[in-house]
HTML snippet that shows the backbone in 3Dmol.js (N, CA, C, O; Angstrom):
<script src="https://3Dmol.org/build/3Dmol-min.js"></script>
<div id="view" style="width:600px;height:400px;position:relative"></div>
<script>
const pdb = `
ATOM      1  N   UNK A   1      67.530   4.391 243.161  1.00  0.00           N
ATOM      2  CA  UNK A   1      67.361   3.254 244.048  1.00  0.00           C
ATOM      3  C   UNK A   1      68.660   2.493 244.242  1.00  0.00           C
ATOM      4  O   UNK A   1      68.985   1.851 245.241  1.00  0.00           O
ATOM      5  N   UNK A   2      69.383   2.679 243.064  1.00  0.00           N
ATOM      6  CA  UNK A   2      70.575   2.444 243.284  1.00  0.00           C
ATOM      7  C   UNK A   2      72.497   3.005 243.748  1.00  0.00           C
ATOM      8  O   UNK A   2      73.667   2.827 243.409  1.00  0.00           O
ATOM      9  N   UNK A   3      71.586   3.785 244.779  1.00  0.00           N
ATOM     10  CA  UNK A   3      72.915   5.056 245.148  1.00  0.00           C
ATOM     11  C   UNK A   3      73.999   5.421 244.298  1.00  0.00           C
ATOM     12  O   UNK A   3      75.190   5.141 244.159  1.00  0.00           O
ATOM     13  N   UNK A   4      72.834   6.408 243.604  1.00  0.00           N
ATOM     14  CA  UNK A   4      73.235   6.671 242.345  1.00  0.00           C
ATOM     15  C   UNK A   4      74.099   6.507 241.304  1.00  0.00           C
ATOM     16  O   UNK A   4      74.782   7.331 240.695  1.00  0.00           O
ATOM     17  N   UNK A   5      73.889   4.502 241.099  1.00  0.00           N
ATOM     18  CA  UNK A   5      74.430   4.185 239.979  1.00  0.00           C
ATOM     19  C   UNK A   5      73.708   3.738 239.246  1.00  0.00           C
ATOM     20  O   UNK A   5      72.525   3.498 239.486  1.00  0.00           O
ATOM     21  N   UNK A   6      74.426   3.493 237.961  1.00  0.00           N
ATOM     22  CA  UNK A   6      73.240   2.872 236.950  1.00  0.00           C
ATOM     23  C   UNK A   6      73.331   1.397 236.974  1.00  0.00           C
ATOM     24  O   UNK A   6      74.470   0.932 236.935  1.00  0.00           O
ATOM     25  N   UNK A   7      72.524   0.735 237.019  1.00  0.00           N
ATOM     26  CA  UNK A   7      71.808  -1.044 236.904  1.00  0.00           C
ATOM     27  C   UNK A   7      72.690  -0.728 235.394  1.00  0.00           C
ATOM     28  O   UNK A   7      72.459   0.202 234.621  1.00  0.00           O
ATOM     29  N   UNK A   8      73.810  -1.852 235.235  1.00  0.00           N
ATOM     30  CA  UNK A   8      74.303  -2.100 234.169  1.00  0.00           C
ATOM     31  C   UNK A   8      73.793  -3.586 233.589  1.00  0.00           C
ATOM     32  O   UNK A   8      73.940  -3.777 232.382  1.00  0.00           O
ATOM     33  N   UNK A   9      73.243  -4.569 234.348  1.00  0.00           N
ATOM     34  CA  UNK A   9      72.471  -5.684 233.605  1.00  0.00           C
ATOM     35  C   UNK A   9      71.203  -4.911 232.783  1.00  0.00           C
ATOM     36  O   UNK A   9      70.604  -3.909 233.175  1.00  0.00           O
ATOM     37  N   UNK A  10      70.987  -5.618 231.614  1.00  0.00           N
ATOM     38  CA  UNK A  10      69.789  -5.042 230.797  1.00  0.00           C
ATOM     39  C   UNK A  10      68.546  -5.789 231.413  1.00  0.00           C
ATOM     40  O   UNK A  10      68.846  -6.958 231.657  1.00  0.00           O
ATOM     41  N   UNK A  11      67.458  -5.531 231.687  1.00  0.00           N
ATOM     42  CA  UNK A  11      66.220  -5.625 232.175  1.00  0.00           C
ATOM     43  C   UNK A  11      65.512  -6.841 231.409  1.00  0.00           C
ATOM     44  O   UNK A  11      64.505  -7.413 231.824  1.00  0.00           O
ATOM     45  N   UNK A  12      65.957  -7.039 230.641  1.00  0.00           N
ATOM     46  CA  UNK A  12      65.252  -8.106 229.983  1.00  0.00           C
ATOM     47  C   UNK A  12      66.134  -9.395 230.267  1.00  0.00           C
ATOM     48  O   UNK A  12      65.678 -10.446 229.818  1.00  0.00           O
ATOM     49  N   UNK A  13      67.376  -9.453 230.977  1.00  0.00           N
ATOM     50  CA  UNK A  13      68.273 -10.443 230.998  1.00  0.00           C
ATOM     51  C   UNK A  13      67.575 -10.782 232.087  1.00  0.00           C
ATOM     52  O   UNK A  13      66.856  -9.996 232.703  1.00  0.00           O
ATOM     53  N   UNK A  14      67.824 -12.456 232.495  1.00  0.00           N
ATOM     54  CA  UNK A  14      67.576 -12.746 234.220  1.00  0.00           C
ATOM     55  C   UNK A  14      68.668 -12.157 234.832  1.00  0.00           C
ATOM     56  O   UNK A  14      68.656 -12.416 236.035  1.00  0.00           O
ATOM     57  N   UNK A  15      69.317 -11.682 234.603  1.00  0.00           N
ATOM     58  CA  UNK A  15      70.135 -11.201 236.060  1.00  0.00           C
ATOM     59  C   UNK A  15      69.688  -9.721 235.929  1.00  0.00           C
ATOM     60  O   UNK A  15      69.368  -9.371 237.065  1.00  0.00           O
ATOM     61  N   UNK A  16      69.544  -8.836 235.181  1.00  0.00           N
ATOM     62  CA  UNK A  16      68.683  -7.264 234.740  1.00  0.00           C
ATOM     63  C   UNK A  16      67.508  -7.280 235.952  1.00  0.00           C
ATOM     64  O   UNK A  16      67.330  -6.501 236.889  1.00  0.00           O
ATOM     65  N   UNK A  17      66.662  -8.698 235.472  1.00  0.00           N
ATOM     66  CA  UNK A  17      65.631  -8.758 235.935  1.00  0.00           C
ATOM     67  C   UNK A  17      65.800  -9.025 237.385  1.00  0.00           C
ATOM     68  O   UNK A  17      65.218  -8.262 238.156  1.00  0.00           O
ATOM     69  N   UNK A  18      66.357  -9.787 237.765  1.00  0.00           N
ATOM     70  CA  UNK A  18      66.541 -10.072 239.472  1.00  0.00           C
ATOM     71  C   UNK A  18      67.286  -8.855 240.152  1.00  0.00           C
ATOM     72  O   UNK A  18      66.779  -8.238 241.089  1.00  0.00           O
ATOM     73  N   UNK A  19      68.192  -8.632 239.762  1.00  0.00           N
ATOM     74  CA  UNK A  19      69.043  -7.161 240.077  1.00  0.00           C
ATOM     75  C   UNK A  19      67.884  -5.898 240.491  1.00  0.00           C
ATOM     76  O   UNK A  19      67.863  -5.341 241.589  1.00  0.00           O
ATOM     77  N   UNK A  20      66.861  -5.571 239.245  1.00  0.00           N
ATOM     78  CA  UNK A  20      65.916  -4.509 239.566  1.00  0.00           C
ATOM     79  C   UNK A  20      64.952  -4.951 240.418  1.00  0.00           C
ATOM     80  O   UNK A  20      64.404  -3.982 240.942  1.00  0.00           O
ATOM     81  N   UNK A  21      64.373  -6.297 240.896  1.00  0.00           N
ATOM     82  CA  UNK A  21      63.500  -6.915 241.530  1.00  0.00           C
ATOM     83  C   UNK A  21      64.116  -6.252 243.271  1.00  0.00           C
ATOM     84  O   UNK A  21      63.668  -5.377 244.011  1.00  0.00           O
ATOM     85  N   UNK A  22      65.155  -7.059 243.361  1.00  0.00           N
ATOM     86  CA  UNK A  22      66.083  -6.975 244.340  1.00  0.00           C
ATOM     87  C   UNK A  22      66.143  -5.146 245.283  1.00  0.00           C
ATOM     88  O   UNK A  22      66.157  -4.770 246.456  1.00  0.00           O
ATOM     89  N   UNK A  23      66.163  -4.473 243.890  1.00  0.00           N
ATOM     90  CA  UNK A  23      66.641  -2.865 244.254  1.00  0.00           C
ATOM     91  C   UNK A  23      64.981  -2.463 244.684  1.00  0.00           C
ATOM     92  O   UNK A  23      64.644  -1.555 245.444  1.00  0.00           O
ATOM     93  N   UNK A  24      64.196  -3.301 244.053  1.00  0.00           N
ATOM     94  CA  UNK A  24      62.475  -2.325 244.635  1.00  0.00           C
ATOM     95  C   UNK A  24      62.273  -2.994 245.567  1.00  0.00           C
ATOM     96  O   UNK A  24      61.587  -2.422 246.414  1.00  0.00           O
ATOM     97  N   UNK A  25      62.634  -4.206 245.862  1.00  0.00           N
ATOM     98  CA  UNK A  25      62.158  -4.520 247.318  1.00  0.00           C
ATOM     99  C   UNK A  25      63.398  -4.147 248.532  1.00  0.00           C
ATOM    100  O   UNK A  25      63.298  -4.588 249.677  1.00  0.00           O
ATOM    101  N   UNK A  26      64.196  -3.548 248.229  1.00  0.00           N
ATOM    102  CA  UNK A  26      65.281  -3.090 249.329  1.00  0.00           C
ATOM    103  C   UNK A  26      64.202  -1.672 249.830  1.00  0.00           C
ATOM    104  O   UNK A  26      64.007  -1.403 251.016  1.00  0.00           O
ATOM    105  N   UNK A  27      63.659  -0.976 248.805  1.00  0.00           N
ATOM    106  CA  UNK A  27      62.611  -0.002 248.700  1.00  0.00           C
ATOM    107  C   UNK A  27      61.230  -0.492 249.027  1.00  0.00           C
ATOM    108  O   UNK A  27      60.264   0.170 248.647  1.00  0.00           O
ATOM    109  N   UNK A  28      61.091  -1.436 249.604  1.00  0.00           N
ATOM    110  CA  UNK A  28      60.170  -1.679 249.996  1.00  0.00           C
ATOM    111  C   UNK A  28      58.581  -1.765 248.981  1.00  0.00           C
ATOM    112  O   UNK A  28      57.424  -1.607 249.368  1.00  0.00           O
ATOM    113  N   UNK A  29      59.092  -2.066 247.633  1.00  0.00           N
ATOM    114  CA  UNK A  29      58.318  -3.271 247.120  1.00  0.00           C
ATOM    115  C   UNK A  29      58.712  -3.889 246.567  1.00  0.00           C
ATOM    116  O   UNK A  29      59.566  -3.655 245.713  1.00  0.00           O
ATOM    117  N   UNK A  30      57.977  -5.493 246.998  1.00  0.00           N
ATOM    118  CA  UNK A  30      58.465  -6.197 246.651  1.00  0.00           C
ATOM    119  C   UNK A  30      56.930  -7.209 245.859  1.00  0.00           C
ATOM    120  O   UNK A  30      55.713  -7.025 245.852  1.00  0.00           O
ATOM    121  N   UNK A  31      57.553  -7.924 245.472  1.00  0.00           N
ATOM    122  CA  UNK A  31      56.659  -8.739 244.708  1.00  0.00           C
ATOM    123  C   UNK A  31      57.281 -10.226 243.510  1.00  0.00           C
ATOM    124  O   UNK A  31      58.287 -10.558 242.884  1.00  0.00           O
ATOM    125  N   UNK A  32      55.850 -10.713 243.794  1.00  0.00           N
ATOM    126  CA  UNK A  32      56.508 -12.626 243.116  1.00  0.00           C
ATOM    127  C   UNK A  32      55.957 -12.589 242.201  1.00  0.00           C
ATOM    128  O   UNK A  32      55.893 -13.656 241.589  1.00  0.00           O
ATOM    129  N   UNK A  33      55.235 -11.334 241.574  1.00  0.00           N
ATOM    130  CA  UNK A  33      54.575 -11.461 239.880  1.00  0.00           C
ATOM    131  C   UNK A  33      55.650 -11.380 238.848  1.00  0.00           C
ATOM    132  O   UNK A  33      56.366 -10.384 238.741  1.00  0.00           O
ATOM    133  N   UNK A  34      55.787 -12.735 237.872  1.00  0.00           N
ATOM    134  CA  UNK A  34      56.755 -12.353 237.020  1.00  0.00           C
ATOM    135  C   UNK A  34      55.471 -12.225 235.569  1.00  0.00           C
ATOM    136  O   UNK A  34      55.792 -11.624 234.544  1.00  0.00           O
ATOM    137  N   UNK A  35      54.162 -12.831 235.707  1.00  0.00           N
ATOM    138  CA  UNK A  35      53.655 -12.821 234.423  1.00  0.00           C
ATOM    139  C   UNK A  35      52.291 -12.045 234.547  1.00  0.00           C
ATOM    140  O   UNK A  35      51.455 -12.321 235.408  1.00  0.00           O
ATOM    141  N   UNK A  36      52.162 -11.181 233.733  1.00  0.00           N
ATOM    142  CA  UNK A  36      50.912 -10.359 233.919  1.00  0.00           C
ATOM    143  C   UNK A  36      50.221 -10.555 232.281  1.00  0.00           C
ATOM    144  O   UNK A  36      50.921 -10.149 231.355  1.00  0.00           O
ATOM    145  N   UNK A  37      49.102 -11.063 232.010  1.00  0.00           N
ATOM    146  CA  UNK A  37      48.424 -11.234 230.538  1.00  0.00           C
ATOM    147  C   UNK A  37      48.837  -9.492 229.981  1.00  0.00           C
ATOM    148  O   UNK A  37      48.560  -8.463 230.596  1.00  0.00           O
ATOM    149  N   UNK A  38      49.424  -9.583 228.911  1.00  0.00           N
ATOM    150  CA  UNK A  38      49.731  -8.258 228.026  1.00  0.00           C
ATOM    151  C   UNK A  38      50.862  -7.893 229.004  1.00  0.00           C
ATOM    152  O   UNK A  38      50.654  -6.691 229.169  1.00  0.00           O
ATOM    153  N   UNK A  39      51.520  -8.089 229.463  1.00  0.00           N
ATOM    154  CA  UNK A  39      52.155  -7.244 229.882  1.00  0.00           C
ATOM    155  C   UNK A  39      53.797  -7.951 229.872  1.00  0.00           C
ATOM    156  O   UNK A  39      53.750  -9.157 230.117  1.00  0.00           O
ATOM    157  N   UNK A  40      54.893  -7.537 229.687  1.00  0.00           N
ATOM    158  CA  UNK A  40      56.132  -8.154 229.453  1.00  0.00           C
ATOM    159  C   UNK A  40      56.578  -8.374 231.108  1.00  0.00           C
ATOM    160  O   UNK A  40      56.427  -7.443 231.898  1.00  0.00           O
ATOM    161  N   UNK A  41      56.995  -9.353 231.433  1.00  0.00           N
ATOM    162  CA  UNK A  41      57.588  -9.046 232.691  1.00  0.00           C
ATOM    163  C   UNK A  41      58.619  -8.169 233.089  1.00  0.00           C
ATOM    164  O   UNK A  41      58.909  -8.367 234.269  1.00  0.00           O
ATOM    165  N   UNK A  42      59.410  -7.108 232.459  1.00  0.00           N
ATOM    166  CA  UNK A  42      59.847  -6.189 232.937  1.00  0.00           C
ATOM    167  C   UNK A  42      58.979  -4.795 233.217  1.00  0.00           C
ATOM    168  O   UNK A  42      58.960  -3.928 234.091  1.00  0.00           O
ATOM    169  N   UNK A  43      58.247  -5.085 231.928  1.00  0.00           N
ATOM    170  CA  UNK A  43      57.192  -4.115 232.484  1.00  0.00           C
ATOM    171  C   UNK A  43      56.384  -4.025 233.901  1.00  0.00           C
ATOM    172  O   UNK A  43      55.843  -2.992 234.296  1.00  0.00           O
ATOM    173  N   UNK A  44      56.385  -4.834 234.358  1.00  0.00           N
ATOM    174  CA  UNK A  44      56.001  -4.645 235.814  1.00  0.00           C
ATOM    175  C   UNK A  44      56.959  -4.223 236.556  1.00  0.00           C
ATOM    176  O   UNK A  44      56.607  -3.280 237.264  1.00  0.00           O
ATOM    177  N   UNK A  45      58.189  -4.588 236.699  1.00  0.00           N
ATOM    178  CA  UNK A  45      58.718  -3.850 237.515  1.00  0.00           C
ATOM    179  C   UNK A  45      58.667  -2.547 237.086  1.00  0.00           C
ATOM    180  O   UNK A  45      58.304  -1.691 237.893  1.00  0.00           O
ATOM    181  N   UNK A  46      58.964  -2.237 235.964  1.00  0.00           N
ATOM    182  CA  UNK A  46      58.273  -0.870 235.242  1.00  0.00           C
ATOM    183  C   UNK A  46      57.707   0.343 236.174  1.00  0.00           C
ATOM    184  O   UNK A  46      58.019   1.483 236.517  1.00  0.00           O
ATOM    185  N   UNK A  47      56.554  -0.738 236.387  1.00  0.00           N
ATOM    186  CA  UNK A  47      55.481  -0.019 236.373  1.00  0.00           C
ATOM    187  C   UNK A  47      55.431   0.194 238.273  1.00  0.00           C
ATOM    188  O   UNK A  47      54.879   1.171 238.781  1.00  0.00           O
ATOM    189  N   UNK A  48      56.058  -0.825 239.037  1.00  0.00           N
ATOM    190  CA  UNK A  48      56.820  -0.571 240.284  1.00  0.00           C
ATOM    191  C   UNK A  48      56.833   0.621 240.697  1.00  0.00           C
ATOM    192  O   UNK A  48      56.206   1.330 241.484  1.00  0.00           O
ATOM    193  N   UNK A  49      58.074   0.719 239.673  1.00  0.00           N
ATOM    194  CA  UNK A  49      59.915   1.601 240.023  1.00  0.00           C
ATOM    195  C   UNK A  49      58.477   2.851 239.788  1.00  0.00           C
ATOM    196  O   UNK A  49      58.134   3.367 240.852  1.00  0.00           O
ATOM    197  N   UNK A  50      57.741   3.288 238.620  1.00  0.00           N
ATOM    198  CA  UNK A  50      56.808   4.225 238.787  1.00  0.00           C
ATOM    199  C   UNK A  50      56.053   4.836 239.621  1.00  0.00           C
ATOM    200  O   UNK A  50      56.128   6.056 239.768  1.00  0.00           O
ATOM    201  N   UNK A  51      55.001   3.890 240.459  1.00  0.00           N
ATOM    202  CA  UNK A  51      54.552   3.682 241.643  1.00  0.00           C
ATOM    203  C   UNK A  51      55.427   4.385 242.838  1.00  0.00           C
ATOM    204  O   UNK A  51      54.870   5.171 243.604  1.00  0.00           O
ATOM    205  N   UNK A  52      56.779   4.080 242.964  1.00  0.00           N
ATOM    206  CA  UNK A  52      57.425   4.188 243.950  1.00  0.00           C
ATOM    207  C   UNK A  52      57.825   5.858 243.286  1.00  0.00           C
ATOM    208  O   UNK A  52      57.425   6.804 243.964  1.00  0.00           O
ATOM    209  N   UNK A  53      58.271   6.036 242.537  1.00  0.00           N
ATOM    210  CA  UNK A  53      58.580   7.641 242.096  1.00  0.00           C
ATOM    211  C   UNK A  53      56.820   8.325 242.685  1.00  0.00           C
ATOM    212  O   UNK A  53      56.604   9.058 243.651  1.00  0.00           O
ATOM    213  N   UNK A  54      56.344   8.050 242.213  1.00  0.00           N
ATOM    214  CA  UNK A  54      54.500   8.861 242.582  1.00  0.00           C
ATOM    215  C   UNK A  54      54.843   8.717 244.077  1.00  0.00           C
ATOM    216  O   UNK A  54      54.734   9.867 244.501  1.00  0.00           O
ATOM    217  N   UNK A  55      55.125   8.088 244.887  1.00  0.00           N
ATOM    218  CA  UNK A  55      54.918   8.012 246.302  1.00  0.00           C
ATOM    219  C   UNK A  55      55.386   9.603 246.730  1.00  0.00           C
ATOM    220  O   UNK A  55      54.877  10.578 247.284  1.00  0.00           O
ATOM    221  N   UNK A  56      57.113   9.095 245.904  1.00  0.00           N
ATOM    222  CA  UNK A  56      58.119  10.229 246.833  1.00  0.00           C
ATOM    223  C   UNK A  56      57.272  11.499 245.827  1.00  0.00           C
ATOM    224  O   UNK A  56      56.857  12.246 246.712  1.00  0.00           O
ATOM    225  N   UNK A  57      56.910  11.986 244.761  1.00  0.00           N
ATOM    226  CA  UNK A  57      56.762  12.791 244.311  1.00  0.00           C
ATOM    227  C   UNK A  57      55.332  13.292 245.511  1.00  0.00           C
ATOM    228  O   UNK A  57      55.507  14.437 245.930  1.00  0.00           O
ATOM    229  N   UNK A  58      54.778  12.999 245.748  1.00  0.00           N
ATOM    230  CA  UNK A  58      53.424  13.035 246.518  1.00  0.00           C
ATOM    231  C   UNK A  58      53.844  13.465 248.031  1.00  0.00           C
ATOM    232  O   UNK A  58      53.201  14.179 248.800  1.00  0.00           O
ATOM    233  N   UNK A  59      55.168  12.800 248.258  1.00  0.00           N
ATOM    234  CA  UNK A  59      55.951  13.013 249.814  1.00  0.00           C
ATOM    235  C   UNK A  59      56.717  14.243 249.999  1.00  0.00           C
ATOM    236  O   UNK A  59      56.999  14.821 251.048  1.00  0.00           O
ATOM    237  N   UNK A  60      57.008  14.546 248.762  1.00  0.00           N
ATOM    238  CA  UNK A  60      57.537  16.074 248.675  1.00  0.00           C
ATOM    239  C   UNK A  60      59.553  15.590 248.523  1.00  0.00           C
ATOM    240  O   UNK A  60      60.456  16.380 248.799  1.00  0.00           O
ATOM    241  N   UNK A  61      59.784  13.972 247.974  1.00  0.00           N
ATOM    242  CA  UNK A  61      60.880  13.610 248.420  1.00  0.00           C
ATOM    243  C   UNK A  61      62.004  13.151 246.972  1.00  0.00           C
ATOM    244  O   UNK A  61      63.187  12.827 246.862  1.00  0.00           O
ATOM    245  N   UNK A  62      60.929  13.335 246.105  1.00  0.00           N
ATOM    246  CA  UNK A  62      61.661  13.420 244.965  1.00  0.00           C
ATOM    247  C   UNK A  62      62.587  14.261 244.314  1.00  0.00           C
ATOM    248  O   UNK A  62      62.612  15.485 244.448  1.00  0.00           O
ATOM    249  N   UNK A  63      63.550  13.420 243.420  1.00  0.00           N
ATOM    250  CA  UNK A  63      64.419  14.476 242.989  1.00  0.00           C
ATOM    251  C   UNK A  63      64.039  14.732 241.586  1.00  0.00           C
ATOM    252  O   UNK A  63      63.583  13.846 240.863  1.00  0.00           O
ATOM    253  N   UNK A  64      64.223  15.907 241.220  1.00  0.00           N
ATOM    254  CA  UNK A  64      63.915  16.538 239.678  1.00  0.00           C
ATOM    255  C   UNK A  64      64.779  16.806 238.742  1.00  0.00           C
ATOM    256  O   UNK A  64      65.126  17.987 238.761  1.00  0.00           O
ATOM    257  N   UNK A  65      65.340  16.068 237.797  1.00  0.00           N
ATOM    258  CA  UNK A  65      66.438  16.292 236.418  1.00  0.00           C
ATOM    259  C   UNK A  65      65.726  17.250 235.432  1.00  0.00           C
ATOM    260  O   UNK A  65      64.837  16.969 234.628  1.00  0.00           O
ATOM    261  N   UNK A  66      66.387  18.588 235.702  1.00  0.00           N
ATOM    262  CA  UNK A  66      65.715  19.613 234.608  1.00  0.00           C
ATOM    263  C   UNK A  66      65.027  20.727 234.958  1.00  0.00           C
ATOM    264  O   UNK A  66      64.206  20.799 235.873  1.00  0.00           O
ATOM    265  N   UNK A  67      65.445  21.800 234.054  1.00  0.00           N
ATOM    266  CA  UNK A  67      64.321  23.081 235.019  1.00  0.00           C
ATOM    267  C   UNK A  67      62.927  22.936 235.579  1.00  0.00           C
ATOM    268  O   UNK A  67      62.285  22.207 234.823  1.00  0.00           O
ATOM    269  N   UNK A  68      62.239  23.323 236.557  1.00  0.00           N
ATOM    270  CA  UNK A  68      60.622  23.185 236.600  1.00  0.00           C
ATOM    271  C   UNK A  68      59.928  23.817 235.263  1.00  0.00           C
ATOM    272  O   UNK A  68      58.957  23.262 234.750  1.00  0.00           O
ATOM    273  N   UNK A  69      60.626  25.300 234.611  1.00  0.00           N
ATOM    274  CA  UNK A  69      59.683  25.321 233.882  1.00  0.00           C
ATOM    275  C   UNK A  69      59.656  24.594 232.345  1.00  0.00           C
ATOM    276  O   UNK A  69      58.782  24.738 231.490  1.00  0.00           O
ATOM    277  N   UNK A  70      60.870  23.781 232.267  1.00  0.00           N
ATOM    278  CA  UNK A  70      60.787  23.026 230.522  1.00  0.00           C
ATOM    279  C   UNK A  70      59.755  22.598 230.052  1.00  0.00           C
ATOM    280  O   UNK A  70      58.972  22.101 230.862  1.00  0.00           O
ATOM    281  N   UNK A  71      59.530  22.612 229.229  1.00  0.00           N
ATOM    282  CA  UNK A  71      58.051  22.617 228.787  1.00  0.00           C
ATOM    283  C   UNK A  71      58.246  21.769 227.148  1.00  0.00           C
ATOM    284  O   UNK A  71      59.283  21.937 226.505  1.00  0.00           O
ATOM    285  N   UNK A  72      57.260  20.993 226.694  1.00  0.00           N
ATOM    286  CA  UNK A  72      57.321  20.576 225.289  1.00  0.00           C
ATOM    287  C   UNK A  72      56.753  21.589 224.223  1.00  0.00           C
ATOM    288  O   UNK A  72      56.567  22.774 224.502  1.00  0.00           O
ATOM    289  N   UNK A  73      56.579  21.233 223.406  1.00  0.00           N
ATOM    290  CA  UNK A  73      56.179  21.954 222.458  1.00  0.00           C
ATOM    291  C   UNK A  73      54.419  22.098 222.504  1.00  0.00           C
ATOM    292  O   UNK A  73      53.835  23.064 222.010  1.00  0.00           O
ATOM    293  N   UNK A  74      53.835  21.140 223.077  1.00  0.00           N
ATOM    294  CA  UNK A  74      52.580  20.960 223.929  1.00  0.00           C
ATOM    295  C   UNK A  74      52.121  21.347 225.286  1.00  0.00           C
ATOM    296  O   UNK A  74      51.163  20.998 225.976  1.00  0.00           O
ATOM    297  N   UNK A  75      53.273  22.321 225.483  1.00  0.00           N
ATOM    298  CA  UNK A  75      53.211  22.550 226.955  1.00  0.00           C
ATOM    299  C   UNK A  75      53.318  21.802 228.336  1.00  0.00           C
ATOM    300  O   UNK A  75      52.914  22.068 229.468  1.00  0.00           O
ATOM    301  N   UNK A  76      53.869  20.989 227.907  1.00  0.00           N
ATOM    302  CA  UNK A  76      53.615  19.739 228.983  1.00  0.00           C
ATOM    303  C   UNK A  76      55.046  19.467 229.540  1.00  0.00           C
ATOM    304  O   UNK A  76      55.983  19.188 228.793  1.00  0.00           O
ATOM    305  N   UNK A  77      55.202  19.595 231.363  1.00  0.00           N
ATOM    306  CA  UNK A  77      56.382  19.347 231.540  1.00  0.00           C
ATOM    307  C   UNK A  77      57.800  18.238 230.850  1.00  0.00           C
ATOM    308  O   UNK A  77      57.545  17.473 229.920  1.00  0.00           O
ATOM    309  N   UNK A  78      58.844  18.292 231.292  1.00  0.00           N
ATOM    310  CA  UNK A  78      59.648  18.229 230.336  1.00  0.00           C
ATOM    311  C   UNK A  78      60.678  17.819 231.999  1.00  0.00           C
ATOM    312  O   UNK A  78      61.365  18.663 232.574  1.00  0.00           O
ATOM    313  N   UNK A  79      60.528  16.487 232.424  1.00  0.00           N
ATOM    314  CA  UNK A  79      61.082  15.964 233.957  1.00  0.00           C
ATOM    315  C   UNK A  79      61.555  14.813 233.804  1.00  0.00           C
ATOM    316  O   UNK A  79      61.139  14.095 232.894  1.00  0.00           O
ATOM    317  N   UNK A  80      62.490  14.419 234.637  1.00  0.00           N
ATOM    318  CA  UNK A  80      63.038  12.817 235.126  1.00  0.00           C
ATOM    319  C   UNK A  80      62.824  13.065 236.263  1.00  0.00           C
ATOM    320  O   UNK A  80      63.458  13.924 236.875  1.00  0.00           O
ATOM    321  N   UNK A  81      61.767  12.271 236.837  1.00  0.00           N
ATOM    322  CA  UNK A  81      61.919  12.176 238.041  1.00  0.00           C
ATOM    323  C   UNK A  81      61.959  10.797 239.141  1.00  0.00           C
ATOM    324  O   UNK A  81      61.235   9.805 239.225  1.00  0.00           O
ATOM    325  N   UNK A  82      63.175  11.261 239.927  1.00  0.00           N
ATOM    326  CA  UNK A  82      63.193   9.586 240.553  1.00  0.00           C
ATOM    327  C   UNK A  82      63.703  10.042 242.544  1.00  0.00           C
ATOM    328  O   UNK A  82      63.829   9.139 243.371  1.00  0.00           O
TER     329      UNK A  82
END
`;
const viewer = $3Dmol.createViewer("view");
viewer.addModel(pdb, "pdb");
viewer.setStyle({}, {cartoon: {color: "spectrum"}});
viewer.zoomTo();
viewer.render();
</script>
């Protein structure tokens, strides 16, 4: 989301936090929830930046870090995907 650099503020800082706010709504979500019961407020954007990966993964527009077939020791893919 960030043409491909890394967010060097930490997520838990206010500027982490406004910085990643900033980058999901350039992506088109956006949102004024900073407090969710149980939930940390970075974790929502969290859970966003997630949301928005499922879209493109679903759109056919995602990118994939890692072979398709890596696998865990459980069989279970073995992906970064963003």
């Amino acid at each position: 989301m960030n043409d491909g650099k890394p967010v060097l503020s930490k997520k838990r800082q206010p500027e982490g936090f406004a910085e990643r706010r900033r980058l999901l709504a350039r992506h088109g979500f956006t949102t004024k929830t900073d407090r969710l019961p149980g939930a940390a407020r970075d974790d929502i954007l969290d859970a966003i930046a997630c949301c928005r990966t499922a879209l493109l993964i679903g759109q056919g527009l995602a990118t994939r870090l890692g072979p398709a077939d890596a696998r865990d020791r459980y069989g279970l893919p073995m992906n970064i995907w963003f």
